[in-house]
N, C-alpha and C positions, 0 to 999 in steps of 0.2 A: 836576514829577511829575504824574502825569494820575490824575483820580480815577477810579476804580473800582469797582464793584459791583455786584450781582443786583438784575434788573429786578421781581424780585419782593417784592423789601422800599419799591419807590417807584412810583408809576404813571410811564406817558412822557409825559403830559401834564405833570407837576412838572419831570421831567429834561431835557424842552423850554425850561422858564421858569428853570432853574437853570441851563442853560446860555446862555441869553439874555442874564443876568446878569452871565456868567462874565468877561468883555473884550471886547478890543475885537473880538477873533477867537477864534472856537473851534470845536470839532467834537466832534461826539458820533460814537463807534460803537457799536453794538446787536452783540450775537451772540447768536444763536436758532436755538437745532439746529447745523444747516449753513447759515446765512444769515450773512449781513453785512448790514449798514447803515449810511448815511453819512449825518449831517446836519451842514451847513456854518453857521456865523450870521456875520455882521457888524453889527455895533451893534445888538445885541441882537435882529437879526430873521434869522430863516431866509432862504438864498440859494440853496440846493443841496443837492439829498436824490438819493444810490442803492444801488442792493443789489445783491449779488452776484448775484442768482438772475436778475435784467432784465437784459437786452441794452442793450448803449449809450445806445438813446435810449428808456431806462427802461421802459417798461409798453407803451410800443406795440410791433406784431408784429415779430419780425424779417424784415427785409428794408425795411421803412420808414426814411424820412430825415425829416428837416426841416434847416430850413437852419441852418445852424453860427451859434453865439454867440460873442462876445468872450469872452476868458479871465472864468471866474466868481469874484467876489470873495473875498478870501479863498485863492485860491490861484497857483501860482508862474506868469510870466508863461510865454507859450506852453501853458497845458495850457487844453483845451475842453470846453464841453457843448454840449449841446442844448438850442436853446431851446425852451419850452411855455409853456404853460397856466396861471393858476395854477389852473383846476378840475383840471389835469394833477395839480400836487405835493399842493395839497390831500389828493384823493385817495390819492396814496400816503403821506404821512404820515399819516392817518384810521386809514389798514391798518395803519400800524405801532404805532400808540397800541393797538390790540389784541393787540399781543404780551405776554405775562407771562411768559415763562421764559426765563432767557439771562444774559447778564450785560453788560455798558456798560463805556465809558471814556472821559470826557472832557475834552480837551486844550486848553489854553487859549494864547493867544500876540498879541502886540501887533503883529508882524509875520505876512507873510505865510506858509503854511503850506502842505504838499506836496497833493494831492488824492490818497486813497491806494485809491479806487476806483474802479470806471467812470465814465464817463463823468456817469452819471445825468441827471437833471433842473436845468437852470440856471430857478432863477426869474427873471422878466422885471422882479416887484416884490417888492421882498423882504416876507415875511408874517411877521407878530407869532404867536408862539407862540402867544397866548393866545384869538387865535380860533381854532384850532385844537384848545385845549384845552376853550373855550366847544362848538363844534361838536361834540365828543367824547362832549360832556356832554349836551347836547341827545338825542343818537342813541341812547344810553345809555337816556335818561331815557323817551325812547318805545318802547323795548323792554319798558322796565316795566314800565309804565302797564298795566292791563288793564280791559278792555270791560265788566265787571261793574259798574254802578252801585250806589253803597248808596245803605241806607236813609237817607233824613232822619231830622235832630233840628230839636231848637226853638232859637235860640239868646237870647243874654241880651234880645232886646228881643219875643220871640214869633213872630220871622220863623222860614220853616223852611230849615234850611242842610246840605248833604248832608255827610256822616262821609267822614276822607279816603280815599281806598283804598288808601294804604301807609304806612307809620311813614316822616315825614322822619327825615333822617340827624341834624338838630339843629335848632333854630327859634332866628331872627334876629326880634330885636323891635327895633323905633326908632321913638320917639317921644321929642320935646323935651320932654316932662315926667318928671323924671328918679324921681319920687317913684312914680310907675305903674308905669314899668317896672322898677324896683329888686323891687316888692309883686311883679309877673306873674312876673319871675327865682327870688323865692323861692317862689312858689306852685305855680311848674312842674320844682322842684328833684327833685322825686321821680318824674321819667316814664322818670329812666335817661339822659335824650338831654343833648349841651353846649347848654344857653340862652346865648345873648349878647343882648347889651342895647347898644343905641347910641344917643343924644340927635341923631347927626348922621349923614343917612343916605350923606354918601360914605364913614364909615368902615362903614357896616353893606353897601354894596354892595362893597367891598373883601374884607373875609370871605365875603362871600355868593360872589364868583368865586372864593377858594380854595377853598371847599367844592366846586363845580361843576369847576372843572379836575383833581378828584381823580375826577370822576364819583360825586359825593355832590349829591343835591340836598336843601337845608337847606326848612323850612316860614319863611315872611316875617310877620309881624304886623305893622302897620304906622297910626300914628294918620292921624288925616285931614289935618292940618297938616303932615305930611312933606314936603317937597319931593322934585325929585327929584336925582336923585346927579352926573345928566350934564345934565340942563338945568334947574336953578335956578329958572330963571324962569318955568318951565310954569305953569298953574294949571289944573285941580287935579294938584299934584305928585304925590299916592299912586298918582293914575291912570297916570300915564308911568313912575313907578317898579315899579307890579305887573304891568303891562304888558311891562315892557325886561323880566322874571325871565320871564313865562310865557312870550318871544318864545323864550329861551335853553333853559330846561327846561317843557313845558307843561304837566306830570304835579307839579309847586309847587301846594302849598296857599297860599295871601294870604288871608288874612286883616285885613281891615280894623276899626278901631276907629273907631265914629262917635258923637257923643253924641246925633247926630238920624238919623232914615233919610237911607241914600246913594242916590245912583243907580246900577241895577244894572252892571253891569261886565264884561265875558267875562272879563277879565282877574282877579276874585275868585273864591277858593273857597267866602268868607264875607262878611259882614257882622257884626258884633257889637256891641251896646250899649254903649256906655262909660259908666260911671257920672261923673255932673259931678262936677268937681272938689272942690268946695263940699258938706259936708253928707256928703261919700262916709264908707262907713263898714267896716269890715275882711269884714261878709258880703258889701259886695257885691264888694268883693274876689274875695272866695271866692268867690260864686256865679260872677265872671267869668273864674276860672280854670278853675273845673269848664266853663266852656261853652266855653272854646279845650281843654279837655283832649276834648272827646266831639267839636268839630268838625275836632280834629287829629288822632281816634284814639289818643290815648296814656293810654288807660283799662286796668286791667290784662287 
């Protein structure tokens, strides 16, 4: 039985990654208006994306060729595409990550399975859903963004750090001291937004891409002792870690936590004092909640 339902209750970036999941073969169809759409996976990566509305060899004009590919995986021997790009499929799956209304059905199977549209697009290498879903999110996230600089505030150590210019969708704190960031979870419990807290930052960049594959970009807080998620071994890790977030979404606030001045960073929205361990005491708590609450904007 194939699952089923309205593109409007899930984004297509999830239903890319869900069907990624799904086995060892499977196929999503989209229907939007009068459209179709076809996307093929084999071991969890995209092989084969088209639509009703493009001519055989997908988005290029009609009357163009290219030269014929081996049957595309995933489906019955003797049927063809065309080979491309992947800046080819990229693109048209981007376009279809923008569709919201219609409804889906995706069918899963450990054998091989009929191709039950055109021709479309055979990819040359099959692509992980989830750059695509990162990419989405990206394109998204600079549509938002606007030109308007704010004002600066002062933040906990006197430096001056700019107000962010949109409410994240939720803030991602990690840091190994599990007694900080337990205090910042419950300090930032009344801004409305999900706080999570992680002592380990590859489960905090794990959330951080759900959030972004939905086209949510979360705010990152992050101690100076963080490593980073995909290379461990960097030094200084918060820098490759606030860094890999603004590469993906550039409109993310980072905020960093230092108990001495850092070096500046393109990659920070902030800087903030952290009060030492030793001796810390619940105002200054407080005073460092209120100073990620004015440099995050989630002031009422």
């Amino acid at each position: 039985m194939p699952l089923v339902g309205e593109i409007a209750g899930i984004s297509l970036s999830e239903l890319l990654q869900v069907a990624a999941l799904s086995g060892e073969r499977s196929l999503l169809e989209i229907r939007s208006g009068a459209t179709t759409a076809w996307i093929g996976f084999e071991a969890g990566a995209i092989v084969r994306v088209a639509r009703s509305d493009r001519d055989p060899a997908g988005s290029k004009p009609a009357g163009a060729t290219r030269p014929a590919s081996p049957p595309a995986p995933g489906s019955e021997a003797g049927e063809s595409g065309e080979d491309t790009s992947l800046a080819d499929a990229e693109a048209e799956l981007l376009e279809l990550v923008g569709w919201s209304e219609g409804r889906f059905a995706l069918r899963c199977s450990s054998s091989p399975m009929a191709w039950p549209g055109p021709q479309g697009l055979v990819l040359p290498v099959p692509l992980r859903p989830e750059s695509i879903a990162l990419e989405a999110a990206r394109r998204a996230d600079e549509q938002r963004r606007t030109a308007t600089p704010a004002e600066p505030i002062r933040g906990g150590g006197g430096e001056a750090v700019p107000a962010a210019t949109q409410r994240p969708a939720a803030v991602i704190i990690v840091d190994p001291e599990l007694s900080l960031i337990e205090a910042l979870k419950q300090g930032l419990s009344g801004s409305g937004l999900r706080i999570h807290v992680f002592p380990r930052s590859e489960e905090a960049w794990f959330r951080i891409q759900q959030y972004l594959s939905r086209g949510a970009v979360p705010a990152l807080i992050l101690g100076a002792e963080v490593r980073d998620p995909v290379e461990p071994g960097y030094r200084p890790g918060w820098r490759r870690f606030a860094g890999r977030l603004r590469r993906i979404a550039p409109g993310a606030p980072v905020v960093l936590l230092s108990p001495e001045e850092a070096p500046a960073s393109p990659a920070l929205h902030a800087v903030v004092r952290r009060p030492p361990r030793l001796h810390r005491t619940s105002e200054q708590i407080s005073q460092l909640v209120g100073t990620i609450e004015r440099v995050l904007g989630l002031g009422a």
